[in-house]
N, CA and C atoms as an extended XYZ file, in Angstrom:
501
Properties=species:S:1:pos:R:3:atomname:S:1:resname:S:1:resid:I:1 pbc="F F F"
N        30.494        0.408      -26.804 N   UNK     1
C        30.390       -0.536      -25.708 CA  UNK     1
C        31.409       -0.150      -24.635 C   UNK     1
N        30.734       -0.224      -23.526 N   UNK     2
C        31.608       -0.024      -22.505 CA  UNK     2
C        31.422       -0.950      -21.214 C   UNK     2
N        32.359       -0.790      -20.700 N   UNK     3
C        32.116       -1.310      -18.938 CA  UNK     3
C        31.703       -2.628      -19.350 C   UNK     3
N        30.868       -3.966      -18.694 N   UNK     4
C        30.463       -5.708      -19.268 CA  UNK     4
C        30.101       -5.616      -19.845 C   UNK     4
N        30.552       -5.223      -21.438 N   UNK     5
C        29.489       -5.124      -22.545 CA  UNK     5
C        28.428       -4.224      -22.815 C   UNK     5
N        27.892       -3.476      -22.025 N   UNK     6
C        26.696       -2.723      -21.897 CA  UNK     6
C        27.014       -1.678      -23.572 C   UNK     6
N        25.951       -1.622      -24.292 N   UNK     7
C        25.571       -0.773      -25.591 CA  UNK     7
C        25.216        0.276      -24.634 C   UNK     7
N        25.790        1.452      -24.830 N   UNK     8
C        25.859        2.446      -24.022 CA  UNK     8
C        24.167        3.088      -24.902 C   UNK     8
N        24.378        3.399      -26.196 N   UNK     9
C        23.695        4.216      -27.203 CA  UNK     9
C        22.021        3.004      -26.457 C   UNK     9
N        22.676        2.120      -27.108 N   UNK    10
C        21.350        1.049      -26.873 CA  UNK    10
C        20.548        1.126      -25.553 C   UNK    10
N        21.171        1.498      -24.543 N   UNK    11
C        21.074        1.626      -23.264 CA  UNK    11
C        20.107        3.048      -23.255 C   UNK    11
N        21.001        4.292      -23.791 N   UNK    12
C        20.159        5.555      -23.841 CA  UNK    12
C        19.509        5.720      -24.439 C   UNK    12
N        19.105        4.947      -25.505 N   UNK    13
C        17.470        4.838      -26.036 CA  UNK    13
C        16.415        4.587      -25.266 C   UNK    13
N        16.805        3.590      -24.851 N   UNK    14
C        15.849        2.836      -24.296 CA  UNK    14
C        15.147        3.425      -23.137 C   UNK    14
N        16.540        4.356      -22.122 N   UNK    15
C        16.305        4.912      -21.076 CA  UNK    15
C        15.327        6.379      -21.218 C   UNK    15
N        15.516        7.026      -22.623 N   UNK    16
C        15.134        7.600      -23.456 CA  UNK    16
C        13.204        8.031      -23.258 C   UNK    16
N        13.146        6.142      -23.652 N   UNK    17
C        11.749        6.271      -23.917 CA  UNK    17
C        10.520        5.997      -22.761 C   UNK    17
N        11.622        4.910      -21.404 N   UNK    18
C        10.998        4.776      -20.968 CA  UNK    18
C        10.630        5.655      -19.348 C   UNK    18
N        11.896        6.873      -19.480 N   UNK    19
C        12.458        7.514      -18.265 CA  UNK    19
C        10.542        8.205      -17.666 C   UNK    19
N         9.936        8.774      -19.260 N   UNK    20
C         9.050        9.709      -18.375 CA  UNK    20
C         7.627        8.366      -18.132 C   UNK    20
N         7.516        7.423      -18.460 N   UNK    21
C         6.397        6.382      -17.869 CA  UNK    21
C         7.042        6.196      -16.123 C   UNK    21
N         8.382        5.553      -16.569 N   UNK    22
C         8.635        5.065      -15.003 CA  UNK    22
C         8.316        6.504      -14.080 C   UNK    22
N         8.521        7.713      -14.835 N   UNK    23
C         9.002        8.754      -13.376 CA  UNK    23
C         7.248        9.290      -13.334 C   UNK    23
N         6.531        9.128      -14.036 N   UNK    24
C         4.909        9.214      -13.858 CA  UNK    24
C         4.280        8.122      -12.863 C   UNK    24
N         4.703        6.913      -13.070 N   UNK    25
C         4.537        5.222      -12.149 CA  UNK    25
C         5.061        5.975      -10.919 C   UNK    25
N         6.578        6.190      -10.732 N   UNK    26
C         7.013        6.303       -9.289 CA  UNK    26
C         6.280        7.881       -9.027 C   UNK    26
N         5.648        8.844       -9.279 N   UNK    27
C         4.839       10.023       -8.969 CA  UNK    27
C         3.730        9.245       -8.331 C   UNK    27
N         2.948        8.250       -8.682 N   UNK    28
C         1.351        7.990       -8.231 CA  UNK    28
C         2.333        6.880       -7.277 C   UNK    28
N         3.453        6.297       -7.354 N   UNK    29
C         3.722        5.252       -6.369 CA  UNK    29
C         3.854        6.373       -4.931 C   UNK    29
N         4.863        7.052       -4.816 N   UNK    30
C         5.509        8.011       -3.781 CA  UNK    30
C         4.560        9.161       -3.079 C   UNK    30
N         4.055       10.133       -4.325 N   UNK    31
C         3.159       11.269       -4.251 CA  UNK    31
C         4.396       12.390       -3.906 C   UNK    31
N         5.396       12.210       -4.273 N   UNK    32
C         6.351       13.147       -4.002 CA  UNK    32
C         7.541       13.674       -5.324 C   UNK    32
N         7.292       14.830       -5.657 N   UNK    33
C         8.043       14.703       -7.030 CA  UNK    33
C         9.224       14.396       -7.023 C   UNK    33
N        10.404       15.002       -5.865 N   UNK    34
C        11.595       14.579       -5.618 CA  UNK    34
C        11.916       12.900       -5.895 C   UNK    34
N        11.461       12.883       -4.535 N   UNK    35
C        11.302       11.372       -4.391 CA  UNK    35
C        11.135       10.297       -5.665 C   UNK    35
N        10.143       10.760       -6.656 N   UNK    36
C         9.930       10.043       -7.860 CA  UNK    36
C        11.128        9.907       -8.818 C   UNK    36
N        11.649       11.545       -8.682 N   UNK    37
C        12.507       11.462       -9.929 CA  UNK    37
C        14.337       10.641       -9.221 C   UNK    37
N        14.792       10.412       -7.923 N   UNK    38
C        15.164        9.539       -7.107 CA  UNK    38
C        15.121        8.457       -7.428 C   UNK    38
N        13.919        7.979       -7.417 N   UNK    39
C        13.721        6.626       -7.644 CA  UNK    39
C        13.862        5.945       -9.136 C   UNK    39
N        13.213        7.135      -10.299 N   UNK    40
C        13.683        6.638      -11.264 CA  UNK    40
C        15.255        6.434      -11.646 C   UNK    40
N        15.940        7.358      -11.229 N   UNK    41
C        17.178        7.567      -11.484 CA  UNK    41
C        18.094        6.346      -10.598 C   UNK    41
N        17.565        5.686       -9.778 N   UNK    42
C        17.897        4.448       -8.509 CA  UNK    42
C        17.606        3.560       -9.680 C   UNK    42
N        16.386        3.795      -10.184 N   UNK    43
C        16.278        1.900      -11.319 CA  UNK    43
C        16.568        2.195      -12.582 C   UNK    43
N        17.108        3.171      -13.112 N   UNK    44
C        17.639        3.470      -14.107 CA  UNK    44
C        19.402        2.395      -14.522 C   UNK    44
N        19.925        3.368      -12.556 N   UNK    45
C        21.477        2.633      -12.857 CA  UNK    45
C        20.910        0.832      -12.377 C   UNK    45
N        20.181        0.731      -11.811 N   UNK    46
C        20.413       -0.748      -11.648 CA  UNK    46
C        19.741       -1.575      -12.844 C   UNK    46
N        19.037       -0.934      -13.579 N   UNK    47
C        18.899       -1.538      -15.058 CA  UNK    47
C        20.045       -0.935      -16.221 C   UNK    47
N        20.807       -0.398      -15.966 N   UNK    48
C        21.963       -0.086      -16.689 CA  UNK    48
C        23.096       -1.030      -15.777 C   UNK    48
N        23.279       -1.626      -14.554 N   UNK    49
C        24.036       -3.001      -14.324 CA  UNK    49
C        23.823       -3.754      -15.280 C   UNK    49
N        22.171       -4.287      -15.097 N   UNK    50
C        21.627       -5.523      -15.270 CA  UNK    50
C        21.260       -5.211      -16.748 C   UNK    50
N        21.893       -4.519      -17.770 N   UNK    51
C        21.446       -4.557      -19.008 CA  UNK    51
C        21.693       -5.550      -19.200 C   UNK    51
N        22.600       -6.453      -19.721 N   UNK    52
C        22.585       -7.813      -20.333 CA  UNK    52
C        21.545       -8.923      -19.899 C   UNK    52
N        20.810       -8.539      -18.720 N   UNK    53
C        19.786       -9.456      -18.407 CA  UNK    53
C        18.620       -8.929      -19.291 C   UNK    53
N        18.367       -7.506      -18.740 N   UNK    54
C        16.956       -6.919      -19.265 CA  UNK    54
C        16.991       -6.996      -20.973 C   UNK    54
N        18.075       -6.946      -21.479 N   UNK    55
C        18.114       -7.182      -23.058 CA  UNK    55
C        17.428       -7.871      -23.481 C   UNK    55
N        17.600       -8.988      -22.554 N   UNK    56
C        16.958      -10.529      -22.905 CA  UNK    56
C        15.583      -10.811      -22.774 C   UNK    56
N        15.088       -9.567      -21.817 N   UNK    57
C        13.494      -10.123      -21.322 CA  UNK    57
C        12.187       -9.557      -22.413 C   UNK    57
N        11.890      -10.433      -21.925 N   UNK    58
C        10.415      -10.599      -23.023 CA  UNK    58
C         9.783       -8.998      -22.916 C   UNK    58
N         9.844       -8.150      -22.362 N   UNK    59
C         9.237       -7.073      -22.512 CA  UNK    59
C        10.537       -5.935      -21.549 C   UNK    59
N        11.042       -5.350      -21.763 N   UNK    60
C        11.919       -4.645      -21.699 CA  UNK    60
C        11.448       -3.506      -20.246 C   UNK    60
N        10.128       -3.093      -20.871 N   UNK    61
C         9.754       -1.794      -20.316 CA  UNK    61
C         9.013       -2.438      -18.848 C   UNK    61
N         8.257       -3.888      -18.758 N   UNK    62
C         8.011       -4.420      -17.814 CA  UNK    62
C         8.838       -4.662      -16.929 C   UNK    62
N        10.257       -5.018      -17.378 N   UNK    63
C        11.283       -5.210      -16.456 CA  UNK    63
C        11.599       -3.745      -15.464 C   UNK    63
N        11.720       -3.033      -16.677 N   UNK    64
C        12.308       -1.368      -15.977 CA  UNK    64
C        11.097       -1.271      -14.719 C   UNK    64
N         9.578       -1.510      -15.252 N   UNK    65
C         8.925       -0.967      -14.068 CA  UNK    65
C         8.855       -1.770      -12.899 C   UNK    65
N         9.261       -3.203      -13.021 N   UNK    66
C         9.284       -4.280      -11.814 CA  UNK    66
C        10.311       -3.403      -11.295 C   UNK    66
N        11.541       -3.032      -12.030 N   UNK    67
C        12.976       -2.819      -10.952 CA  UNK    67
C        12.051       -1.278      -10.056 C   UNK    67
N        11.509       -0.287      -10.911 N   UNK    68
C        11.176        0.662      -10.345 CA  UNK    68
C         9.953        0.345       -8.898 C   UNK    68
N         9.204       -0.746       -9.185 N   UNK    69
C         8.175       -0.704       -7.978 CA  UNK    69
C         9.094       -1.677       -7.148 C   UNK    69
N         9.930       -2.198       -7.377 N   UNK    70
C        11.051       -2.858       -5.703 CA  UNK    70
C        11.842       -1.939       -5.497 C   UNK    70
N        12.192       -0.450       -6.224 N   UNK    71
C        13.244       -0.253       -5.147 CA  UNK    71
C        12.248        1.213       -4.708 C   UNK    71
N        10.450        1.291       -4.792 N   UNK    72
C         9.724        2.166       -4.234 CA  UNK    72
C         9.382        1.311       -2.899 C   UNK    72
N         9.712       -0.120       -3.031 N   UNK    73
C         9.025       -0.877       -1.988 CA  UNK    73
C        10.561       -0.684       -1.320 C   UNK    73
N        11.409       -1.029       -2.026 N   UNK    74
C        12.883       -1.258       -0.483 CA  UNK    74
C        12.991        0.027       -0.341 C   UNK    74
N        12.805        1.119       -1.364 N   UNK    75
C        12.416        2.750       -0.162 CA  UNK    75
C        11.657        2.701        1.019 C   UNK    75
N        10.856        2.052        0.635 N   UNK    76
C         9.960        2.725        2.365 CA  UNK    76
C         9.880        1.814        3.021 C   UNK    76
N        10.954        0.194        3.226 N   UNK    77
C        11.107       -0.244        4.065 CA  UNK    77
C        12.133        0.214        4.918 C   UNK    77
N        13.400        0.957        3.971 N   UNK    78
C        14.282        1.273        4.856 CA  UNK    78
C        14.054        2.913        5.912 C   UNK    78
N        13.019        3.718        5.205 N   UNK    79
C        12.379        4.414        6.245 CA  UNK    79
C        14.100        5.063        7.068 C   UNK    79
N        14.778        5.872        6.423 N   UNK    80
C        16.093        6.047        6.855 CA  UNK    80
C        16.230        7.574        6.627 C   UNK    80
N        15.162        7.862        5.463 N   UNK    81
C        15.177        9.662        5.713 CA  UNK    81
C        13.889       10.190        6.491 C   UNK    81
N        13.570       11.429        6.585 N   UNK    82
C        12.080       11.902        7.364 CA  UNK    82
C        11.564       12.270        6.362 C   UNK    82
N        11.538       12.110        5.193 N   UNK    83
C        11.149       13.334        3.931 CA  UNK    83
C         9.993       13.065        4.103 C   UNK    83
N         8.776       13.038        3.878 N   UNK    84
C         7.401       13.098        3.567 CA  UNK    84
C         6.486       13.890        2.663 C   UNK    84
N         5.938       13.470        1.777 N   UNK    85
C         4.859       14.392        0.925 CA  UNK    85
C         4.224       15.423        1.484 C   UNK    85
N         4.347       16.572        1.142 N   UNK    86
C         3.275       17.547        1.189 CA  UNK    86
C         1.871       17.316        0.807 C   UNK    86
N         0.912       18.425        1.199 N   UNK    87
C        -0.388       18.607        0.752 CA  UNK    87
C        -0.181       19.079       -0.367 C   UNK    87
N         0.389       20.149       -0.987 N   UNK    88
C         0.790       21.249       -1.428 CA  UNK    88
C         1.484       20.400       -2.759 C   UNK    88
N         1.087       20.066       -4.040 N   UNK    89
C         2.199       19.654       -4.694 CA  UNK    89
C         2.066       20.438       -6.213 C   UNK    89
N         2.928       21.243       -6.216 N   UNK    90
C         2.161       22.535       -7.190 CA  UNK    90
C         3.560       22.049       -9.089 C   UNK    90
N         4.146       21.265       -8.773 N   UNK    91
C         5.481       21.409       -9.703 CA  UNK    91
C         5.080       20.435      -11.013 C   UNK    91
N         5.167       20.660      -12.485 N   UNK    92
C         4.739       20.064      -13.258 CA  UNK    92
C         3.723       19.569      -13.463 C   UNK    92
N         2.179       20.020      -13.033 N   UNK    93
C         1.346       19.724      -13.546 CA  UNK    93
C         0.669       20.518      -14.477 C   UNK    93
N         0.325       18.976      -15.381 N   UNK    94
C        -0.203       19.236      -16.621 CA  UNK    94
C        -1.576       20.735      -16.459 C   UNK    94
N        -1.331       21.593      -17.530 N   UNK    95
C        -2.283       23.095      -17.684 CA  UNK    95
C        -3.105       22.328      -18.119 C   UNK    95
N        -3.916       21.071      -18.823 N   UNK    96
C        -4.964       20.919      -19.239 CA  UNK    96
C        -5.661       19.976      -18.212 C   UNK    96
N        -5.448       19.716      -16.811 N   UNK    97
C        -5.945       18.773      -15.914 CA  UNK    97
C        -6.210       19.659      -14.867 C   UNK    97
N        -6.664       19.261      -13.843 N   UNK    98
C        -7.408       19.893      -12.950 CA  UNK    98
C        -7.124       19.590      -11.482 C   UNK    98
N        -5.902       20.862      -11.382 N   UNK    99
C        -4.944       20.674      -10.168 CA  UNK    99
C        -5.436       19.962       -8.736 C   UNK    99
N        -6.447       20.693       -8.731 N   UNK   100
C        -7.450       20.497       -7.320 CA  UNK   100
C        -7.686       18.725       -7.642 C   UNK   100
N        -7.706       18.081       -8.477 N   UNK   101
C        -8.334       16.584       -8.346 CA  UNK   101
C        -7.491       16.432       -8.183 C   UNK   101
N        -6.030       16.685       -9.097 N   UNK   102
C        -5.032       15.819       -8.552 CA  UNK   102
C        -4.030       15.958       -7.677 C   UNK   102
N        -3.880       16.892       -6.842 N   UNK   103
C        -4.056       17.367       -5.346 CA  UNK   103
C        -4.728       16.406       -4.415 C   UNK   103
N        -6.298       15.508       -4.791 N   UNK   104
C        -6.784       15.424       -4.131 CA  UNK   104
C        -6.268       13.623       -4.356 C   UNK   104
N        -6.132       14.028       -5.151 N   UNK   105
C        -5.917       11.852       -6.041 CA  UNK   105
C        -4.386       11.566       -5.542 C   UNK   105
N        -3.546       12.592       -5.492 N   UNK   106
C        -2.084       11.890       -4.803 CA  UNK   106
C        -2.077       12.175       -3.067 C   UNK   106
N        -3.362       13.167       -2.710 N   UNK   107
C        -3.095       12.994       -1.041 CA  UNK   107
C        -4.058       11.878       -1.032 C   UNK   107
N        -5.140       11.110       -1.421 N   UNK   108
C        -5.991        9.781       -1.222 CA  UNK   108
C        -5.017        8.820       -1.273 C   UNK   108
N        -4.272        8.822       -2.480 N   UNK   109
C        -3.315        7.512       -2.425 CA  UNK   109
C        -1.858        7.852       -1.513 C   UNK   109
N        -1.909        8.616       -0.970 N   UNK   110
C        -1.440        9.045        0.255 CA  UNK   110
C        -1.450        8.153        1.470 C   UNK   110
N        -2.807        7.837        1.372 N   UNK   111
C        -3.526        7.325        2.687 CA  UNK   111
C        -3.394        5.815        2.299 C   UNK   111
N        -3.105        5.356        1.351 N   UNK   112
C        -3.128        4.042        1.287 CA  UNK   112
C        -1.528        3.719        2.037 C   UNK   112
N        -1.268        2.460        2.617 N   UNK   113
C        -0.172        1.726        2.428 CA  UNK   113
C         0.819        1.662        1.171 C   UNK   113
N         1.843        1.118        1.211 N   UNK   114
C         2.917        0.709        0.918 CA  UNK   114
C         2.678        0.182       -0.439 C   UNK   114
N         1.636       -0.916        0.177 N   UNK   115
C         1.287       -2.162       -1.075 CA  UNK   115
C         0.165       -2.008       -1.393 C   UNK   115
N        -0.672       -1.478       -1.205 N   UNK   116
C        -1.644       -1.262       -1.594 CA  UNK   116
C        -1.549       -0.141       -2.596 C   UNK   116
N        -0.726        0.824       -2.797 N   UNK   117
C        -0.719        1.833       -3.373 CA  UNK   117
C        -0.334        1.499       -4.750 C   UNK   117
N         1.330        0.282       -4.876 N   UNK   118
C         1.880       -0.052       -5.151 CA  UNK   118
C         1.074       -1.284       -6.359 C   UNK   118
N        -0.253       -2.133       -5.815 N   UNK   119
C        -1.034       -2.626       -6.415 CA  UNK   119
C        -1.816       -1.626       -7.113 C   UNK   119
N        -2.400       -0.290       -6.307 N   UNK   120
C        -3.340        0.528       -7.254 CA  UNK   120
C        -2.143        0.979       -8.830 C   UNK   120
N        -1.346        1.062       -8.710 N   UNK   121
C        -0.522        1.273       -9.811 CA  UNK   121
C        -0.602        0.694      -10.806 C   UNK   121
N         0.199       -0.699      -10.386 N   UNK   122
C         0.260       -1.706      -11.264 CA  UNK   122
C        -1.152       -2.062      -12.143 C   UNK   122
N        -2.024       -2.088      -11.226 N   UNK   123
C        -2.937       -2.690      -12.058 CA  UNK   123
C        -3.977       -1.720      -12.724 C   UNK   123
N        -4.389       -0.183      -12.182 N   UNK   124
C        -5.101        0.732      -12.398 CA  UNK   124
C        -4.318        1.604      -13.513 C   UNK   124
N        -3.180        2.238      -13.251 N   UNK   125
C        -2.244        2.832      -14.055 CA  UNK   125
C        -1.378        2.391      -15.194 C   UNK   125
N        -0.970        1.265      -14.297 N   UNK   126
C        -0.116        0.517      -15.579 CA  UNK   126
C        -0.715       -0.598      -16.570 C   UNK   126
N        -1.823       -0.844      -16.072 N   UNK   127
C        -2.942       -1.840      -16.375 CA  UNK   127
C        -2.962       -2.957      -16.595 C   UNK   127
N        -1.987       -3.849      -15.522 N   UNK   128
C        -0.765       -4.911      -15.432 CA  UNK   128
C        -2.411       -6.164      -14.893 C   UNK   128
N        -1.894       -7.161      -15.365 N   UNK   129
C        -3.247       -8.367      -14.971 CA  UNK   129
C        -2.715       -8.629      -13.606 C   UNK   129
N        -4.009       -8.932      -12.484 N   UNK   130
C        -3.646       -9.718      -11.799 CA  UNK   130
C        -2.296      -10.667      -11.298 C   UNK   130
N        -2.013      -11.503      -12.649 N   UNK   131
C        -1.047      -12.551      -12.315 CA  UNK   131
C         0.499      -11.553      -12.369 C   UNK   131
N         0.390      -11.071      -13.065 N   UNK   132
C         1.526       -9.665      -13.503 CA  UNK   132
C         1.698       -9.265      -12.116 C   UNK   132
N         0.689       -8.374      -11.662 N   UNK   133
C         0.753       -7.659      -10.606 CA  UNK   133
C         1.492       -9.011       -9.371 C   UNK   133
N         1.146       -9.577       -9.336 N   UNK   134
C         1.138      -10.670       -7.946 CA  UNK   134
C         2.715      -11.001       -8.505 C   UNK   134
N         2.832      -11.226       -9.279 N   UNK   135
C         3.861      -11.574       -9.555 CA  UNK   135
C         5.478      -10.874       -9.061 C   UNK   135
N         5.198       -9.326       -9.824 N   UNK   136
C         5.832       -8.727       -9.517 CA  UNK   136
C         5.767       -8.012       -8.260 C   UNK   136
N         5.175       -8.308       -7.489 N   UNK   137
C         4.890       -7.743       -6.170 CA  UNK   137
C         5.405       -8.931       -4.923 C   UNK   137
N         5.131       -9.973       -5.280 N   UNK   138
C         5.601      -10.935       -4.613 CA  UNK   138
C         4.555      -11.662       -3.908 C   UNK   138
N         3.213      -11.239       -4.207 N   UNK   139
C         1.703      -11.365       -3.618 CA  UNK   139
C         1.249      -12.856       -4.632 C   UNK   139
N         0.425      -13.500       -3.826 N   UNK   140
C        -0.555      -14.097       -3.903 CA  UNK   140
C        -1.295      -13.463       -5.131 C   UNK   140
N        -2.491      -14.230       -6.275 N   UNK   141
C        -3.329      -13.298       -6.673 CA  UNK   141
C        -4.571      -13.018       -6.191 C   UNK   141
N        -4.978      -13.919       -5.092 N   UNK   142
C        -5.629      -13.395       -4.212 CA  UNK   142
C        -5.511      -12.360       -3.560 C   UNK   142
N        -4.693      -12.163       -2.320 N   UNK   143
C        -3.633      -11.078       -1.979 CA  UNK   143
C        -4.100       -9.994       -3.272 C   UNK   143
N        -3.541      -10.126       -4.509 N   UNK   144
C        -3.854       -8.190       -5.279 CA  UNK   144
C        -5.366       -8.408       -5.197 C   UNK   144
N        -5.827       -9.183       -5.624 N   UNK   145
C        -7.669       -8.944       -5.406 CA  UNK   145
C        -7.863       -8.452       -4.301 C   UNK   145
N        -7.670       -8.727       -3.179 N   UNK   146
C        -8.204       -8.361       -1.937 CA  UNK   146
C        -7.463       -7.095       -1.569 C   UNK   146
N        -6.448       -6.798       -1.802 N   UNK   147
C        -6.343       -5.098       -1.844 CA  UNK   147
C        -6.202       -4.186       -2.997 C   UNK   147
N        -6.469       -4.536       -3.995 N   UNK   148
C        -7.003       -3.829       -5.096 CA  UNK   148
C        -8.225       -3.801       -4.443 C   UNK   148
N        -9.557       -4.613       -4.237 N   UNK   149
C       -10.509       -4.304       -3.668 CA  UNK   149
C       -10.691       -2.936       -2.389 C   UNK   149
N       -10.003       -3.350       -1.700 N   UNK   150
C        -9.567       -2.588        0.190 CA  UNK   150
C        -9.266       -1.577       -0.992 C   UNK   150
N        -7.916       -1.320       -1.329 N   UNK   151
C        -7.412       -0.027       -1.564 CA  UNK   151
C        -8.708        0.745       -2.377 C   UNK   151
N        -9.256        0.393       -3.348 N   UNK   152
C       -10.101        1.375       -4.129 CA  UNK   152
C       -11.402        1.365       -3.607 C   UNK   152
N       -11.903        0.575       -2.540 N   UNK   153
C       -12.950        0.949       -1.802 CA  UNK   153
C       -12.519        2.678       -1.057 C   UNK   153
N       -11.015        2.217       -0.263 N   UNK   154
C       -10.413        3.321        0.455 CA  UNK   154
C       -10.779        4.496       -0.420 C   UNK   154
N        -9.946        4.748       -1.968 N   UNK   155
C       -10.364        5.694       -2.485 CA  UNK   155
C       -11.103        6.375       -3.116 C   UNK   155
N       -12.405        5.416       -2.951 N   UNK   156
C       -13.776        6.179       -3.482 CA  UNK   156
C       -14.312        7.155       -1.863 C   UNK   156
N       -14.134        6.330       -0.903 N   UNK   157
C       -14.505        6.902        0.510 CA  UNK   157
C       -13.551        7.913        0.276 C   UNK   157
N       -12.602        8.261        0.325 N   UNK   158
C       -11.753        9.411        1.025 CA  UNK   158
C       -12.189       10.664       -0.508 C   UNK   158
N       -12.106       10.006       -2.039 N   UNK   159
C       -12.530       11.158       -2.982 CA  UNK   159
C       -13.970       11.336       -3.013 C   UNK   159
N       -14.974       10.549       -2.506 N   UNK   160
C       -16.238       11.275       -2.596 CA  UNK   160
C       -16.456       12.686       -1.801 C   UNK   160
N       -17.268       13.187       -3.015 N   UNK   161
C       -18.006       14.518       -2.064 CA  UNK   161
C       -18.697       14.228       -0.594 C   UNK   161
N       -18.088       15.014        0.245 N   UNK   162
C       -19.243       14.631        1.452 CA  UNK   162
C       -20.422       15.428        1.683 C   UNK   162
N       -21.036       14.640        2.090 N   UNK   163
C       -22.699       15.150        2.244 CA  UNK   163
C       -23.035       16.254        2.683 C   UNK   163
N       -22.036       17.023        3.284 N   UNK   164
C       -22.549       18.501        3.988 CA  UNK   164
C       -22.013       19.112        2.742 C   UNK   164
N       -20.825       18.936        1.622 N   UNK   165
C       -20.997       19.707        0.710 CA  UNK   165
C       -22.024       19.750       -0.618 C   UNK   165
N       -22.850       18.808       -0.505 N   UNK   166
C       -23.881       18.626       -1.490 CA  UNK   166
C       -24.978       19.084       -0.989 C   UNK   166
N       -25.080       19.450        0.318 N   UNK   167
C       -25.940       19.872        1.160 CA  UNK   167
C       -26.161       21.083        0.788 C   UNK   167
């Protein structure tokens, strides 16, 4: 034990198991690998503050990813560096998936917003309900319906084949 109590060991387990979900979540949140592994490492120490809270919560790993999708959301409000995603994102992808889709699946969710992207996560990826999602987002559950709707309309339009290539 060190520093307010914090179980250091207890702490690096935990961080352990849940480091490569959150830094996969903040990859489809950002579309930027830097940036992802940033962000995990941003809600890592602020769930290593707040260990004595998160100890306590009913699901541990839900907490880690709430802290991780607010500080992807207070990233791109503060809009304070120029960094931006490439087209081009060639670093750690999986040899048994199929670069070109997912090339094509992190520049689509590219094109989404902030929160909208941020909802396609939660609820598509992480497979968080409605009330979950709204919750932790700060939305209405109307609000995630209506851009869970918008957003994945967006990304069937932008990933469909277009007609001159079926042509």
């Amino acid at each position: 034990m060190i520093g307010r109590g914090v179980d250091t060991e207890e702490f690096t387990e935990f961080a352990s198991v849940v480091t490569p979900r959150l830094f996969r979540s903040a990859l489809l949140l950002c579309g930027d690998w830097q940036l992802a592994e940033d962000l995990v490492q941003t809600s890592l120490a602020k769930l290593y503050v707040a260990w004595g809270k998160v100890r306590k919560a009913d699901s541990r790993e839900a907490y880690a990813h709430g802290t991780l999708t607010k500080t992807f959301l207070s990233h791109q409000r503060v809009r304070r560096n120029s960094e931006r995603p490439t087209a081009a994102m060639t670093e750690g992808l999986d040899q048994g998936s199929d670069p070109d889709l997912r090339l094509d699946l992190f520049a689509a969710m590219g094109s989404l917003d902030q929160a909208d992207r941020a909802v396609v996560v939660l609820r598509y990826w992480e497979d968080r309900s409605v009330a979950d999602t709204a919750r932790e987002l700060g939305l209405s559950e109307t609000a995630v319906r209506t851009r869970s709707s918008r957003a994945m309309a967006k990304l069937r339009e932008t990933l469909a084949p277009s007609k001159e290539a079926t042509a």
